[in-house]
N, C-alpha and C positions, 0 to 999 in steps of 0.2 A: 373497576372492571374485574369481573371473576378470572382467575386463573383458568387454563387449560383443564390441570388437574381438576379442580371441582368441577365443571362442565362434564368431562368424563363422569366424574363420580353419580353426578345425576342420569345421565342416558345408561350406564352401567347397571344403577338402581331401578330404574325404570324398565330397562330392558324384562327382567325377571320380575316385575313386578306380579302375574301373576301366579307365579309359582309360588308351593308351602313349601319348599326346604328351608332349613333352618340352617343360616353356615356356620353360626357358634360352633354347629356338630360334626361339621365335614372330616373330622381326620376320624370319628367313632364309624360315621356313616361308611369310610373308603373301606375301613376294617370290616365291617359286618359283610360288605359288599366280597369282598375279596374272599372269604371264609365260606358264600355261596361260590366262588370262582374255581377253587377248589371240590368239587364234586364231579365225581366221577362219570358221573351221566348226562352233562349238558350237551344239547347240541348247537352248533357249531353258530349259529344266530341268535343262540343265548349267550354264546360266551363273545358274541361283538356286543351285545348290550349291556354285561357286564363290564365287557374292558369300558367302555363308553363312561359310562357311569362312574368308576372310578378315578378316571381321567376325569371327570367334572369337581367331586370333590376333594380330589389329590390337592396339598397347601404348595404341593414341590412341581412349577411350571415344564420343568423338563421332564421330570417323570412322567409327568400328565401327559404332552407332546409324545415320549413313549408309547404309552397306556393308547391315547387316539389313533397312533397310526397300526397297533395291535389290531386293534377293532376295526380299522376302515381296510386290514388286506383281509381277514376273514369274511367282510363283508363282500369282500368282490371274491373272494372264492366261494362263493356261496352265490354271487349274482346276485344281491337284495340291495337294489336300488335305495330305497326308505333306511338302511344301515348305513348305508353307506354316504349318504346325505347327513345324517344325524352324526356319523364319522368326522365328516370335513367341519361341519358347523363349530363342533370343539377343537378341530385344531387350529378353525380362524379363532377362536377365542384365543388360541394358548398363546400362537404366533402373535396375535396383538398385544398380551404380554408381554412377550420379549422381547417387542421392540422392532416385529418383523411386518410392517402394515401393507409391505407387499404381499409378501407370502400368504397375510390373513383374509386378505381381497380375493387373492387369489380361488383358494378355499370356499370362501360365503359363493364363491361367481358359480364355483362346481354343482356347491348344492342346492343354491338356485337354479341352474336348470335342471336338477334329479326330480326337485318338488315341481316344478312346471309340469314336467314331464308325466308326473303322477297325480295332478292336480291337486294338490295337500296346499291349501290358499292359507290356513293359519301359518304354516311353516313360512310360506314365501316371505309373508308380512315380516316375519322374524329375523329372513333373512335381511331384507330392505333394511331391517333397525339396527343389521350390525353392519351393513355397508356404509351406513348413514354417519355412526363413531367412526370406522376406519377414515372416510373422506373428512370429517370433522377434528382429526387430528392432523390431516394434512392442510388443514383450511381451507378443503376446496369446500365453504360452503357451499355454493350453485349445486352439487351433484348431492352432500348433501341432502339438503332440501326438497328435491328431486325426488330419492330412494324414502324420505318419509312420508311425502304423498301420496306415495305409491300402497304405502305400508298402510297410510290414513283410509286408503279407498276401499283396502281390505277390511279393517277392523270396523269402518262404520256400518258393516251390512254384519255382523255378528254381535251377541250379546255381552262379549267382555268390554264393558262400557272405562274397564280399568285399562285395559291394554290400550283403545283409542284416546281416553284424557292421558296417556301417558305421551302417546308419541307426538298430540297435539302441543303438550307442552317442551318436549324434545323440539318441536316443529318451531315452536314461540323462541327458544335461547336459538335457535341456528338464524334464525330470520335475525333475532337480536346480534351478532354475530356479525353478519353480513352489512349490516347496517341499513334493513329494513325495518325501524321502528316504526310502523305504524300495523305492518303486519304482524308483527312480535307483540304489539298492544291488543289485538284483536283477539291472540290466541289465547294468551293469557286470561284475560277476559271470559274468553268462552270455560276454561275448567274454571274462574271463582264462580260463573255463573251456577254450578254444579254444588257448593258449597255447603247448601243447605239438604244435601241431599245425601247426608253422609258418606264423603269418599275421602279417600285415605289422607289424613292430615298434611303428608309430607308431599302431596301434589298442591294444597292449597299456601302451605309453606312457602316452598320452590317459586311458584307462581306471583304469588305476593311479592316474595325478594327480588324475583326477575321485574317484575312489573318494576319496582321501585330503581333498579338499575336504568330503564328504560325513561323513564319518566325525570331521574337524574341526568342521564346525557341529553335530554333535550332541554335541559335546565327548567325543568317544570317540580321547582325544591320541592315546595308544600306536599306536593303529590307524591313525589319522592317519599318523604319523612314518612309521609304517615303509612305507606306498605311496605314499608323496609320493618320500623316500629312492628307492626302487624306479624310481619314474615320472623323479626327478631322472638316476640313472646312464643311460639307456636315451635321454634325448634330447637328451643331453649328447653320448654316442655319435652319434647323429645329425645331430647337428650343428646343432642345433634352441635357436637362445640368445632365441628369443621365449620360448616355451615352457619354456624353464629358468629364464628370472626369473621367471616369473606363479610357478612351483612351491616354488621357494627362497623367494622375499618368500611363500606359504602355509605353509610351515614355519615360517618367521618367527613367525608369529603363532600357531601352533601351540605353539613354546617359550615364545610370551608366557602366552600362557595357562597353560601347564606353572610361569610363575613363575620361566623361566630369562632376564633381561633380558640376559645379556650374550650367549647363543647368539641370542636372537631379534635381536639390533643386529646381530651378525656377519653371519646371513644374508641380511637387508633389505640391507644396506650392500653385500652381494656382489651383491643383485640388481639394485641400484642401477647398480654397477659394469658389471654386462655391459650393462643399459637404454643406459645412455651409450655406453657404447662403440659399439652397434647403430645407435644413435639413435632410438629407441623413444620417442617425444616422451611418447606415453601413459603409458608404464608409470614415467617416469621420473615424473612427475606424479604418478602410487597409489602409487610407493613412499617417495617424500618425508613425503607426507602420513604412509601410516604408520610412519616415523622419526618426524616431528612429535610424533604421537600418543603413541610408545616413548615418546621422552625429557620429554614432557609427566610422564608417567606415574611416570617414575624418576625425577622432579626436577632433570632436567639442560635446565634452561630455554635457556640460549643457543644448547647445539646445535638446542633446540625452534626455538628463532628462527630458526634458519640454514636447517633444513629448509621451514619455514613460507614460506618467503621463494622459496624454492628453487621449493616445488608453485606457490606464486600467480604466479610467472614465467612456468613453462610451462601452468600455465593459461589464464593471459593468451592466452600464445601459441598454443594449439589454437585458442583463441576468435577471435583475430583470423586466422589461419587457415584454419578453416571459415567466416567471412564474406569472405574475399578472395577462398575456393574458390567462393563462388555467386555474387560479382559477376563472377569470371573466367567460369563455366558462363553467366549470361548474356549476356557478348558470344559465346561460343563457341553459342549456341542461334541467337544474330543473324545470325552467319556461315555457319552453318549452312542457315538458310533461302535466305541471301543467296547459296549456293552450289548449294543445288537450285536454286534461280529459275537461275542459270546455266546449269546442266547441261540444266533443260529447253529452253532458248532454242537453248543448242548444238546439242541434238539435232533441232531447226528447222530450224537451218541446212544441219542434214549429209541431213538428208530432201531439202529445196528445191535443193540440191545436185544430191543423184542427177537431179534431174528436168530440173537446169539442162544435166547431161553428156547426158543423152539428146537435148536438143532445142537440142545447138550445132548439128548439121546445119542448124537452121533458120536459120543466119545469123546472123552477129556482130552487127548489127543487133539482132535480138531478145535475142540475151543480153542485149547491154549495156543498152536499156532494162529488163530482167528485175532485172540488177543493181543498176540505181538503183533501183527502187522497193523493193526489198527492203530497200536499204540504209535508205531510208526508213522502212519498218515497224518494221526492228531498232532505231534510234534512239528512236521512239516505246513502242516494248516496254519498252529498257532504262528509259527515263525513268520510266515508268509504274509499272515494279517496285521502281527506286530510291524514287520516292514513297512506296510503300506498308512496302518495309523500313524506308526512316527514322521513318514513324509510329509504326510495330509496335515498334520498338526503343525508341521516347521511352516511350511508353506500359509496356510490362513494364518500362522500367529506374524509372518511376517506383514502379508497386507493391512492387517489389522492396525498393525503396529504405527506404520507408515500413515495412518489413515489419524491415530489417534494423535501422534507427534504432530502433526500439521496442523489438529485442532487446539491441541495445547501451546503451539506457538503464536497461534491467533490470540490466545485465551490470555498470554502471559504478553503481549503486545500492548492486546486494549489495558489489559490493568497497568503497567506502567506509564499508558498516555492518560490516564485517568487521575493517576496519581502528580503525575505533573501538571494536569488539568487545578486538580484541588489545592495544589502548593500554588499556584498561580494565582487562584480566587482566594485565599488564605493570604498571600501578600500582598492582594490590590487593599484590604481591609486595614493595610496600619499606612497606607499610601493616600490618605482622604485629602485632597487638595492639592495633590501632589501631580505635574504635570506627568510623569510617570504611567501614572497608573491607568490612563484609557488605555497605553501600548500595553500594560500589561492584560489586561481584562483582551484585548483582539486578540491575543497571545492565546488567553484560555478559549476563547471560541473557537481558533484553528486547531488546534491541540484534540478537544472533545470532537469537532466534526471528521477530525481522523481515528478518534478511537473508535466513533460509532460505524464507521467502517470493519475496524477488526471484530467488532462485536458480533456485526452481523453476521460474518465469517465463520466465527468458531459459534456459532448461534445454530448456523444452519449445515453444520457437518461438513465433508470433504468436498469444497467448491471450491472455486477461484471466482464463481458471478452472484452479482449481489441486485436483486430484484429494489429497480430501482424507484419506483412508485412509493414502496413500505419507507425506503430510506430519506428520500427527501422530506416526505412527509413527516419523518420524526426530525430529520434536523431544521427543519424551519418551524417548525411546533416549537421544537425545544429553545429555539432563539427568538418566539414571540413571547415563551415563558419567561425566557430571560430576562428579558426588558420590557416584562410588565407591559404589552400592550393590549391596548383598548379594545381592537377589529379582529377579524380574523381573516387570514389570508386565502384569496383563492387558487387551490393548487390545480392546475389539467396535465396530468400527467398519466400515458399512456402505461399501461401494463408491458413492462419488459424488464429484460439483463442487462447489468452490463460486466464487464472486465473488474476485476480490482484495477489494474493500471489505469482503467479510465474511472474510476468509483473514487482512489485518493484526489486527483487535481480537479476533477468534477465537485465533490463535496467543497472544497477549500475555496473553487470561484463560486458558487453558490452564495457561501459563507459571506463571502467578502462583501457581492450583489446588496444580499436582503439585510447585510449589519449596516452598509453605508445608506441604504433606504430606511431603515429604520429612524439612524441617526442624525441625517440633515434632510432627509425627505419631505417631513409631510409636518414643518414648523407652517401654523398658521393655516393650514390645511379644516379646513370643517368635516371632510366627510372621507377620510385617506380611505387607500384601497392600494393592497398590492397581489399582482397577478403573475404567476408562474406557472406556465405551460414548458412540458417536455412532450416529442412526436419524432417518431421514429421514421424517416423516409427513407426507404430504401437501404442504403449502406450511411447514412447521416443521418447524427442525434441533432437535434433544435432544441437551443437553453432561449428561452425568451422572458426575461424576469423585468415587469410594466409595473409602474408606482407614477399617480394622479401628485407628484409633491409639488415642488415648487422649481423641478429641474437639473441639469447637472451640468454644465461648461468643462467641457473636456482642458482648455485653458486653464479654468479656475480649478478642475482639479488636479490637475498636475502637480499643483501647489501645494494644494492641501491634502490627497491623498495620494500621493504619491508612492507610496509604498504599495497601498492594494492595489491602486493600479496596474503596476507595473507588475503585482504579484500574477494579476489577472491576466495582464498581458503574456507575462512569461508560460505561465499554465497552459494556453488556450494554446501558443505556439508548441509548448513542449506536447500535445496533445494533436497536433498537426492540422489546426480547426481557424476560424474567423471569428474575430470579434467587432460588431458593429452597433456603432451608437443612433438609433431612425430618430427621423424628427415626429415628435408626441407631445402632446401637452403632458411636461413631468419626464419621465425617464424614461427611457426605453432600450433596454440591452438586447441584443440578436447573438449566439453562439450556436454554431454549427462543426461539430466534431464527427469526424470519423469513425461510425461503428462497426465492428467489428464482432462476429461470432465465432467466439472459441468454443473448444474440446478438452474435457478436464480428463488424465486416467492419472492410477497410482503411480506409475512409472515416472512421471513428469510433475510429481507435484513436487519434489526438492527444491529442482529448479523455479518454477512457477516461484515459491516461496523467499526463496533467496532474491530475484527480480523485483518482487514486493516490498521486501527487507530496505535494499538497496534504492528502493524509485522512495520508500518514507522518508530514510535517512535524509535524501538530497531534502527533501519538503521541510525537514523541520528543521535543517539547518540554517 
């Protein structure tokens, strides 16, 4: 599966797809631009369209956010609706840079109704395409989806037949995304059908690879192979070596599936090659991992290790990374203010200026008192403003701070349950026959089903709830991986939060459920099946985890599992919930726990965190 990043990279591409700028040239272009800025005669709607403009090819995101919001107050002193719309448009761009997809929604939403309002229908569509990335990084695909419809209805009653196979293909990876493959197959479809009809390689490219992704997760290999293959030549020629690892490392996995390990090592390991060479920090990261995974698989442990070791590197490194990037954005937000506050003072001076040239006539005399006293004002101004900057700056670098600590003790949590995870599968490996070693191997499943808890955590920024649908799903995924089974599980689990306090002992009795069904369940079984529904009633969560095995005698396991039992027992009481065994052909667990909706603020997250700290510790003890 493509990363976030590449997805951007393509609706980003696409977005502008019909425009001729060139951006090799963007810092010559800001330059020429700025040198007409400079002229003494513009008027006041030339000079929003200039700031605009520079703000688009400026390389530096906060100057640029400067440079826009220059432009969009000229434009409202002026009243010119169409500036002022074309104002906001770049500052949702900028603000989606840095990381602000509020603030950039915010923006597109303004100049979306300027353009309504004006009926400017190409503008609207454009807006729609940049609502469509902001919602597409928060994965709300449904809306989404939604804003490129909207955008499709526009483009197909116009002649840029490029702007419409763009968004339809935008429309085809969000559908893909969402996990409507068959709508994603349709779209895709419709731009190759275009193919012969010369349009820009790099939609038939995209198209091909997506197709072939699509056509992979439904396990349709053959079809897979041969438009990945296809998508591989075509942007290889182009010269496109992001886009040619993401597609090589998806064949990879393609041959794994196929059962071919040594073509699937071949291609990872090449995608690997170009990620380095690029310096693709990301992708060198996904594709380490799925080495790990390979050679996990083939029983080639050391190279597991080398890989393993390889992803946790550069993970580290994005992580500490994107927290240098927001500590650097807040002094760059400080300076920023600290430079309007400038700019407006300057342009004080150069007004009280004009007034002072007019009324030298009146005698050097009057200047030079004129001059002292302003000299005086100015002094008092700066002081004033210093004041208030260094407040403003103590104050956001503290919440920041607070925000970022919380993330990095999730961050530094998961990795040392992770590492104990791996010592643990590292020692079940000289344990073969050893009675030992099934306790140690439950050891590493309780261990990872707790890391992937903090993961989530420092995954999704300053929370204490963890969207429990996405999570279950990856830990019962991860433990059919595990043990290599045959079926695939069915999950109905309702769209909600829950608590970290109820997310660690909920993960661990799950854990315990689906490892002892796995493992004496479905001996002799023809056609196993196991069922896990979560539903949210009222103030009670429902765990109901259903396996067709061959049963379970609360007697008999007393005996024999006695430990998870009783683990499960303990959990569901420390959680203040019911555990009940129904009669079923095969197993049948009933868990009903008390849910609860919290309120997360900075003030309270020390606390929060420490409650956390303290409710593991007792768990892994």
């Amino acid at each position: 599966m493509k990363s976030n990043a590449f997805i951007l990279r393509i609706f980003v591409f696409f977005f502008f797809l019909s425009t001729s700028f060139s951006f090799t040239q963007n810092a010559k272009k800001a330059d020429s631009i700025l040198v007409l800025l400079r002229g003494t005669d513009l008027s006041k709607e030339r000079q929003s369209e200039l700031y605009n403009q520079i703000a688009f090819f400026h390389e530096n995101l906060d100057t640029s956010l400067l440079l826009a919001k220059k432009s969009l107050k000229i434009a409202k002193e002026i009243g010119s609706q169409k500036l002022q719309a074309a104002a906001l448009e770049e500052i949702s761009h900028v603000q989606r840079g840095l990381g602000n997809n509020n603030l950039s929604i915010e923006a597109t939403l303004k100049a979306l109704r300027m353009y309504e309002t004006l009926e400017m229908t190409e503008q609207q569509a454009a807006t729609y395409n940049q609502l469509a990335i902001n919602y597409m990084q928060d994965k709300n695909y449904p809306m989404g989806i939604s804003f490129l419809k909207k955008a499709l209805g526009i483009y197909s009653k116009s002649d840029k037949i490029g702007n419409q196979l763009a968004t339809i293909l935008n429309l085809g990876e969000m559908y893909r995304l969402e996990g409507h493959l068959d709508s994603a197959t349709v779209c895709f479809k419709k731009i190759l059908s275009f193919k012969q009809k010369n349009i820009s390689k790099s939609l038939i490219a995209y198209s091909q690879g997506n197709m072939g992704m699509v056509f992979n997760t439904k396990d349709s290999l053959q079809l897979a192979e041969r438009y990945l293959l296809d998508a591989i030549s075509i942007v290889e020629e182009l010269g496109d070596p992001y886009a040619t690892s993401v597609y090589i490392a998806e064949l990879g996995n393609v041959y794994q599936k196929q059962g071919d390990s040594n073509a699937s090592e071949s291609q990872l390991l090449a995608a690997l090659t170009i990620a380095k060479k690029e310096g693709l920090k990301d992708q060198i990261r996904d594709f380490s991992k799925k080495l790990t995974q390979l050679y996990e698989a083939i029983g080639k442990y050391d190279q597991a290790l080398h890989y393993q070791k390889m992803f946790q590197v550069y993970q580290d490194s994005l992580v500490n990374k994107a927290n240098i990037q927001g500590i650097e954005r807040i002094k760059a937000s400080y300076e920023i203010d600290k430079r309007e506050s400038e700019i407006g003072l300057l342009h004080t001076i150069n007004t009280n200026q004009r007034y002072l040239l007019l009324a030298l006539g009146g005698g050097v005399f009057v200047t030079l008192i004129f001059l002292y006293l302003l000299f005086r004002g100015n002094k008092k101004i700066q002081k004033a403003n210093s004041d208030l900057s260094r407040q403003k700056v103590i104050i956001t670098h503290r919440e920041q701070e607070k925000a970022l600590l919380l993330k990095e003790l999730n961050h530094r949590v998961k990795n040392n349950l992770q590492m104990i995870a791996s010592l643990l599968s590292l020692q079940s490996y000289e344990l073969n026959g050893h009675p030992a070693k099934e306790a140690i191997l439950a050891g590493k499943d309780r261990v990872e089903a707790l890391a992937l808890v903090h993961r989530k955590l420092y995954q999704e920024g300053v929370t204490t709830r963890i969207a429990i649908r996405e999570y279950v799903e990856e830990l019962v995924w991860g433990l059919f991986h595990g043990y290599r089974m045959k079926f695939e599980p069915e999950l109905i689990i309702e769209r909600t939060t829950i608590s970290v306090d109820t997310a660690i002992p909920l993960a661990l009795i799950i854990n315990e459920l689906v490892i002892n069904s796995i493992k004496y369940a479905f001996v002799d079984t023809a056609h196993p099946k196991l069922t896990i529904k979560i539903k949210e009633l009222d103030s009670i969560l429902r765990l109901e985890v259903i396996d067709n095995g061959k049963g379970f005698s609360l007697d008999k396991g007393t005996k024999k599992h006695s430990f998870g039992l009783k683990l499960i027992t303990s959990l569901v009481s420390q959680l203040d919930g019911s555990l009940k065994k129904k009669d079923a052909k095969g197993t049948y667990w009933q868990i009903e726990l008390k849910h609860k909706v919290h309120h997360t603020n900075l003030t309270s997250i020390k606390d929060q965190n420490d409650m956390v700290l303290q409710k593991s510790n007792t768990l892994y003890s």
